[in-house]
C-alpha positions in Angstrom: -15.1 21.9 -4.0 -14.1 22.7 -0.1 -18.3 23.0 1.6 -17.0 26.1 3.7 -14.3 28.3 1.5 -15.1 27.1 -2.1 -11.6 26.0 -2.9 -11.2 23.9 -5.5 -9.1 20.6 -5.9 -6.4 20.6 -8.8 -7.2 16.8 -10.5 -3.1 17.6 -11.6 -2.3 17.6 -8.0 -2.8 13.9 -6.8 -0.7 14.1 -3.4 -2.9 17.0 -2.4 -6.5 15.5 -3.4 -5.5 12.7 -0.4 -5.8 15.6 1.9 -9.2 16.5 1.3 -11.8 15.5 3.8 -15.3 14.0 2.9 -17.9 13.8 5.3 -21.6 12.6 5.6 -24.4 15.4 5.9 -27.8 14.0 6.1 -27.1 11.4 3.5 -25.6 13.8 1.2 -21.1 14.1 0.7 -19.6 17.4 2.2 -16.1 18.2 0.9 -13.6 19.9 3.1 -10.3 21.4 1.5 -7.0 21.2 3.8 -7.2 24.8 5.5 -10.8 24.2 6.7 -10.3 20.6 8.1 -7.4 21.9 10.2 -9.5 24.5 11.1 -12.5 23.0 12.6 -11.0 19.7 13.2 -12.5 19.7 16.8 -15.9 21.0 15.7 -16.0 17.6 13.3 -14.3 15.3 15.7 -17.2 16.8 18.4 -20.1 16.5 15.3 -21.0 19.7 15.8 -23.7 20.6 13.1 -21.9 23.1 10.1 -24.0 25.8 12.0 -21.9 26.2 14.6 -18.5 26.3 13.0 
């Protein structure tokens, strides 16, 4: 489930799942879908904190 929107990924759709992003938040795994990575793509490439997305 996408951290930000709380889209879901379709196990049927295996091509789509490899677009997900995972990311490390304080130890724990974050989940982006698709839409949101493209979206904040420079506030995770700068490690920005999810705070000031």
């Amino acid at each position: 489930m996408c951290s930000v929107c709380g889209d879901r990924q379709d196990p049927e759709d295996e091509m789509r799942a490899l677009t997900w992003v995972r990311e490390n938040d304080q130890g724990r795994a974050r989940w982006l879908c698709p839409r949101c990575a493209s979206r904040h793509v420079r506030d995770i490439e700068s490690k920005l904190p999810v705070e000031y997305w």
